[in-house]
N, C-alpha and C positions, 0 to 999 in steps of 0.2 A: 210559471215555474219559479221556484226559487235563485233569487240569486246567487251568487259566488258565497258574495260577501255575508248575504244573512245567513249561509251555511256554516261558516268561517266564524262567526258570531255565535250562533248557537255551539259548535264545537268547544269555542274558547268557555262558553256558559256553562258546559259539561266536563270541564277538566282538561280539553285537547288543545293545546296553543295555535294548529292551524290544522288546515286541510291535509290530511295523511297525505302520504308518499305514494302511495297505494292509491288513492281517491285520486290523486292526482295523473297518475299514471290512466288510471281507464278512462279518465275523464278524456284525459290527449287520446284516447282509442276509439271515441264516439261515443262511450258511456254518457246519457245525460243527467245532469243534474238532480232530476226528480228520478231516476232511477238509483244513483249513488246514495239519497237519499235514503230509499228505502233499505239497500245494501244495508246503509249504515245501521240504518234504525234499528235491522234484524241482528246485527253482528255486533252492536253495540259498541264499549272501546277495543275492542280487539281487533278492530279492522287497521291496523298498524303493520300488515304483515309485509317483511323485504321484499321489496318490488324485483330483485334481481335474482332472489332464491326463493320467494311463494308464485308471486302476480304471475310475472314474463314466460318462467316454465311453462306452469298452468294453462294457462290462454295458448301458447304454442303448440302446446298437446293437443286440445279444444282444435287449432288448426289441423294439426295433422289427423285427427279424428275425422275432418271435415266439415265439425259446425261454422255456418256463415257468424261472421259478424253480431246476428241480433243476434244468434241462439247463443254463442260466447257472453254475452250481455245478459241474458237473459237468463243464466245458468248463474252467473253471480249475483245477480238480482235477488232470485228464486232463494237460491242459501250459499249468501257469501263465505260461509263455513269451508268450502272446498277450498277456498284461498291459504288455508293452513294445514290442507291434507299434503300427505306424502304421497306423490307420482310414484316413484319405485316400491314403495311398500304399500299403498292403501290401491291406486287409481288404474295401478298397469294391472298387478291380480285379477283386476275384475273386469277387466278387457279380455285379459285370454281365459278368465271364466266363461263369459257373454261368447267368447269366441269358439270354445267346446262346447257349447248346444248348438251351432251351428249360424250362429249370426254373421252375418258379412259385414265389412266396414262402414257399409251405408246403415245399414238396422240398425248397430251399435249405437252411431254415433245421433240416430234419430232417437232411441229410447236415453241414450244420454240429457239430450235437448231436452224434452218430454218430462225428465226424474230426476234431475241431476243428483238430488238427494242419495240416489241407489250409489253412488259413488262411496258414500261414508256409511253403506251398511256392512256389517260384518260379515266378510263371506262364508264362514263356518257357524255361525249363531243366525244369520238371519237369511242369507241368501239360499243357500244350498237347501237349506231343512224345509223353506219354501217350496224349491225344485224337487225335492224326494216326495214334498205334499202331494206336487200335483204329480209327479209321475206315480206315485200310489191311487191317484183317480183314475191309472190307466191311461194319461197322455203321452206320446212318446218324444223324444227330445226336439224334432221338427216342429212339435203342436208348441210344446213348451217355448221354443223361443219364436214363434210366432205368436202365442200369448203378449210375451214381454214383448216384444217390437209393439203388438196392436196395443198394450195397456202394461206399462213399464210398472205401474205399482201395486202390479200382480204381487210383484216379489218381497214387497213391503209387510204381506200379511204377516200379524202378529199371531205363530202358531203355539196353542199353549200345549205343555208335555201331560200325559194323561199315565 
């Protein structure tokens, strides 16, 4: 795994004087090195986001959702993008979305794990129009979020308008 330092190195090589604030912060949470890495790599310099009004929220939420630890880790890993979404306007809507089809707090927070990406889909452009898809195949809202619990990027399908 890489070191600190040769991460700190290559950062400064890319414009960034040290180790974000942010990088640092998950890193004291268990975050490992070779996973911050790839965070980074995917989110590029934008991974600068306030640890006291993006990071700590975030991850809290991710608690109270239920994800252990790695799934916490593994959801920033997957697309450290959520690190600069909005809980009350992007991430809670799509909770009591997921929660009107019928998912319980354990489902939720499994197809969260599982997609975290679905977090930053739009729920009037991408999610819902999805859900009208499959309930026009005749699924009814039990199958549908048994769908999404068993395969979360059900929801992801890109439906084109005819």
């Amino acid at each position: 795994p890489p070191s600190r330092m040769r991460m700190c190195a290559r950062q400064e090589s890319a414009g960034a004087e040290a180790l974000s604030p942010a990088g640092e912060y998950l890193l004291s949470l268990g975050m490992t090195e070779d996973q911050l890495q790839k965070a980074t790599s995917r989110y590029g310099r934008g991974f600068h986001q306030d640890v006291d009004e993006s990071v700590k929220p975030l991850l809290q939420w991710f608690v109270e959702l239920g994800l252990t630890e790695e799934q916490r880790m593994n959801a920033i890993v997957k697309y450290p993008v959520l690190l600069r979404g909005s809980l009350e306007a992007k991430f809670k809507p799509h909770l009591r979305w997921m929660a009107g089809l019928g998912m319980d707090a354990s489902q939720i927070a499994k197809a969260i794990a599982s997609f975290p990406d679905m977090l930053t889909f739009s729920l009037e452009a991408n999610l819902k129009p999805s859900v009208q898809w499959m309930s026009g195949l005749g699924l009814d809202d039990s199958q549908i979020a048994k769908a999404i619990r068993v395969f979360p990027k059900c929801v992801a399908v890109a439906l084109r308008r005819t």
